[in-house]
C-alpha positions in Angstrom: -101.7 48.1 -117.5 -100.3 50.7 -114.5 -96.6 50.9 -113.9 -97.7 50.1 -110.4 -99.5 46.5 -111.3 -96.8 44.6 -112.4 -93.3 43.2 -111.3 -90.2 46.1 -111.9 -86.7 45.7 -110.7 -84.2 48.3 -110.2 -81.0 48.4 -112.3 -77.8 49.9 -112.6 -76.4 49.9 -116.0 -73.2 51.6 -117.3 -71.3 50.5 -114.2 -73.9 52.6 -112.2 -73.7 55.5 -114.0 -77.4 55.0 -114.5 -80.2 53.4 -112.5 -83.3 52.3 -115.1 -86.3 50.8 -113.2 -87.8 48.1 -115.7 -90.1 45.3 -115.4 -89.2 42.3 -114.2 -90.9 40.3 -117.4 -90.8 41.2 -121.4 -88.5 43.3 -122.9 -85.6 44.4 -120.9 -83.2 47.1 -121.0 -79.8 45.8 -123.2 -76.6 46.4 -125.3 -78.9 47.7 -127.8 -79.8 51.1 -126.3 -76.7 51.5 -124.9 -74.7 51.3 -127.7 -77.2 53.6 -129.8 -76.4 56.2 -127.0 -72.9 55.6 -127.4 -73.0 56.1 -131.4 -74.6 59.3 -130.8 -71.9 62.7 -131.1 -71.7 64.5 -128.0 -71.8 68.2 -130.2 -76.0 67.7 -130.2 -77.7 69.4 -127.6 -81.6 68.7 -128.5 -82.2 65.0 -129.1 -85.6 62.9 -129.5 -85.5 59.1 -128.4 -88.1 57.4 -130.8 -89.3 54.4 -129.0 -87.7 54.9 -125.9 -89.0 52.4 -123.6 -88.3 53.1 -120.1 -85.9 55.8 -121.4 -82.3 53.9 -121.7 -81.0 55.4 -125.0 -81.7 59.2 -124.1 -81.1 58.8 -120.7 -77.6 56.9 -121.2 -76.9 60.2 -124.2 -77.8 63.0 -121.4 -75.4 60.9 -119.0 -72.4 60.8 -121.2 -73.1 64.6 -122.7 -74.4 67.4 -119.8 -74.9 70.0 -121.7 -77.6 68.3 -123.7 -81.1 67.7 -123.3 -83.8 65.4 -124.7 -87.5 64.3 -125.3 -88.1 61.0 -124.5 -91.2 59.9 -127.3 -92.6 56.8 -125.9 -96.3 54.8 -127.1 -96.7 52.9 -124.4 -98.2 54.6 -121.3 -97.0 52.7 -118.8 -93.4 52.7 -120.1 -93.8 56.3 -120.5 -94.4 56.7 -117.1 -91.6 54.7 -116.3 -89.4 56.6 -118.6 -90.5 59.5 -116.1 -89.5 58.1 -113.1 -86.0 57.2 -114.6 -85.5 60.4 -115.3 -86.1 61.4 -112.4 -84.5 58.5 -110.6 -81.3 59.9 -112.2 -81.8 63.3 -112.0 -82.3 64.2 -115.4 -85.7 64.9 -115.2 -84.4 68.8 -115.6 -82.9 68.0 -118.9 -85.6 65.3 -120.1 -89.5 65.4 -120.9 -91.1 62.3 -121.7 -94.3 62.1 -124.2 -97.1 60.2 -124.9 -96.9 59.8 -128.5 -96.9 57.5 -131.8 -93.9 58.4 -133.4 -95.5 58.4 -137.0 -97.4 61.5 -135.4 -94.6 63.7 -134.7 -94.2 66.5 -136.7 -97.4 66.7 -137.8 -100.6 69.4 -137.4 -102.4 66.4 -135.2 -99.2 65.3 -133.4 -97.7 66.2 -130.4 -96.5 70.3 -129.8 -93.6 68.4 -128.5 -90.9 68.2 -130.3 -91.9 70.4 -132.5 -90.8 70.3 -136.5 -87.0 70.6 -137.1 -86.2 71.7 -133.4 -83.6 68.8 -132.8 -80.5 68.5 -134.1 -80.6 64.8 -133.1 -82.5 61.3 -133.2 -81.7 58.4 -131.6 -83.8 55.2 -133.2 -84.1 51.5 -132.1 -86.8 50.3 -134.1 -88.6 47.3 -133.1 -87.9 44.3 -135.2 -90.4 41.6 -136.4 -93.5 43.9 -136.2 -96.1 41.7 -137.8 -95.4 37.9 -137.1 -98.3 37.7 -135.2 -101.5 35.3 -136.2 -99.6 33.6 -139.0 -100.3 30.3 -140.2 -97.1 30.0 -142.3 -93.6 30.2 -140.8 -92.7 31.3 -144.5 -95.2 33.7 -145.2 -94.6 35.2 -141.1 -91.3 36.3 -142.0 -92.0 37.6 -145.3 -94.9 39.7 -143.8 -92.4 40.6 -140.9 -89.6 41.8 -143.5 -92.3 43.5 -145.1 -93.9 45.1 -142.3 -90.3 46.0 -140.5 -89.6 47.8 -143.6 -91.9 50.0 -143.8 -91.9 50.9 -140.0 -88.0 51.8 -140.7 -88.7 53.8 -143.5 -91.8 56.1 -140.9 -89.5 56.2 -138.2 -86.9 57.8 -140.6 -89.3 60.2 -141.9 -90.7 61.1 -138.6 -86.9 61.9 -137.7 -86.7 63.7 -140.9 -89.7 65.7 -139.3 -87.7 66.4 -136.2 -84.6 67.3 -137.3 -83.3 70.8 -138.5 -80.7 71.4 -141.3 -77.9 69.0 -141.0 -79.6 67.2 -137.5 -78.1 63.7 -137.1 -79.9 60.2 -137.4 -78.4 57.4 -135.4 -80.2 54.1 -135.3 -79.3 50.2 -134.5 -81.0 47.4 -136.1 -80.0 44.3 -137.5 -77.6 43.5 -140.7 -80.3 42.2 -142.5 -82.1 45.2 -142.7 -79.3 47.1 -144.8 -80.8 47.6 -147.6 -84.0 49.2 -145.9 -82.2 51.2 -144.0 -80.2 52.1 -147.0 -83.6 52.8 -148.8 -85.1 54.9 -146.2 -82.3 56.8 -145.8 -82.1 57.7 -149.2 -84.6 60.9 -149.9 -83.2 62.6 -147.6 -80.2 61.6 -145.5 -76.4 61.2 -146.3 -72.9 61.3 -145.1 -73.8 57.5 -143.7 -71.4 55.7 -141.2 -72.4 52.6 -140.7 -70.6 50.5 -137.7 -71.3 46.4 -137.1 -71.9 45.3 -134.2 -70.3 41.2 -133.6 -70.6 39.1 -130.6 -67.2 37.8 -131.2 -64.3 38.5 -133.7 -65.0 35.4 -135.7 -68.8 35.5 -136.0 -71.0 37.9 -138.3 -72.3 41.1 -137.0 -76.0 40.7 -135.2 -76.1 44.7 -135.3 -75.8 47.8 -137.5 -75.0 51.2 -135.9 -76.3 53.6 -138.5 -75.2 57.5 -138.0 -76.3 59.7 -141.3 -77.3 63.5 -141.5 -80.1 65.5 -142.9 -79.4 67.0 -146.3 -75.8 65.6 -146.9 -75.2 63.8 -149.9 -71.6 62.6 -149.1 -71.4 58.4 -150.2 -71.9 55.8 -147.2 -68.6 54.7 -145.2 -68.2 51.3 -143.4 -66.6 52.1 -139.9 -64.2 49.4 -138.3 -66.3 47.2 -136.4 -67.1 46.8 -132.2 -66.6 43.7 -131.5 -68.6 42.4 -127.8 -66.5 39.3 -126.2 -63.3 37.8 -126.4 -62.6 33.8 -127.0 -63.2 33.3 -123.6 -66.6 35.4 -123.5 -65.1 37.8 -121.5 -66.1 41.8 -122.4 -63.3 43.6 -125.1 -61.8 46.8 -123.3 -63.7 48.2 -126.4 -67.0 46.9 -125.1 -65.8 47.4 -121.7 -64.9 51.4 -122.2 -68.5 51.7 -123.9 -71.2 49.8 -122.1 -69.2 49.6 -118.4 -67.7 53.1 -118.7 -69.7 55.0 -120.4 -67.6 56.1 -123.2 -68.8 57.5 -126.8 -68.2 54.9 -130.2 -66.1 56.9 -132.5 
């Protein structure tokens, strides 16, 4: 369906530092990308967003880091167009080209020219989660098939990065805790030096989120980094949350 055809609404995000036109219904624009951005090291100048939607997680990493630039790889037309027009909306559209693309094609003789094998030396990853739950009978046997079928679009995700990245690029994705040991898997053949940072709604509740940095070719052993934790008792935003997704600071 057209950009044009359906309900958007305009957004600032980043206390401002970024306007994201999104529509009004479905799925909308949140801590996730954000934080991804964040996670990202601000010594990469040639990223790929996998997935990006209407272009929140590159456009929020070419915010915080100027020098940089990115291509925005999106499946979806009509988010693709809207990616577009945010980067344009923001002027970034000098630093940013969106494309048309399924990410398991990138990299590849029949994929896209753009971006072209091991010309970034970063990917930024927000997979989508429950892939295949549709058209089930069982409850039991729709999450089984959704574990299933989320694992395996981790582990192409992580080898179309692999595919985009030169020597040393880095990886950073965000996905949920229960997903470690994919991750872990997928990362495996060809990805070390892993920091992984959770994500928790509150100091006292489990993380609902795993920030996963790792680079190509390194061998070094997995570290746990110190977790970000969201809201306060009172539900009010941490100054760590606060300094990330209000002021657009970088997650160490």
């Amino acid at each position: 369906m057209p950009a044009e055809a359906v309900a958007l609404s305009t957004d600032s995000v980043l206390g401002g530092r970024l306007t994201l036109r999104q529509m009004v219904s479905g799925h909308r624009v949140g801590h996730d990308a954000l934080l991804l951005a964040a996670f990202a090291p601000a010594d990469r100048r040639t990223a790929v967003d996998l997935g990006t939607g209407v272009g929140s997680a590159g456009l929020a990493f070419l915010a915080r880091v100027p020098e940089a630039r990115a291509t925005l790889v999106e499946i979806d037309p009509s988010l693709a167009v809207l990616a577009a027009e945010n980067a344009a909306l923001n002027s970034l559209d000098g630093r940013a080209q969106v494309v048309t693309a399924d990410v398991a094609t990138l990299g590849r003789p029949a994929g896209p020219d753009v971006p072209g094998k091991g010309a970034a030396d970063l990917v930024l990853a927000n997979p989508p989660f429950n892939a295949d739950t549709r058209h089930r009978t069982s409850p039991d046997e729709a999450r089984a098939r959704a574990h299933m079928a989320d694992a395996d679009l981790l582990a192409e995700w992580v080898r179309a990065a692999d595919r985009c990245l030169g020597a040393k690029g880095v990886l950073c994705l965000i996905h949920r805790p229960e997903a470690l040991a994919d991750i872990l898997a997928a990362l495996a053949k060809g990805f070390g030096a892993i920091e992984i940072l959770p994500v928790h709604p509150r100091a006292d509740r489990p993380a609902v989120r795993l920030l996963v940095r790792a680079v190509k070719g390194r061998r070094t052993p997995p570290a746990l980094l110190p977790g970000l934790v969201l809201a306060g008792a009172d539900g009010s935003p941490t100054p760590e949350a606060e300094a990330v997704l209000r002021d657009g600071g970088a997650l160490r």
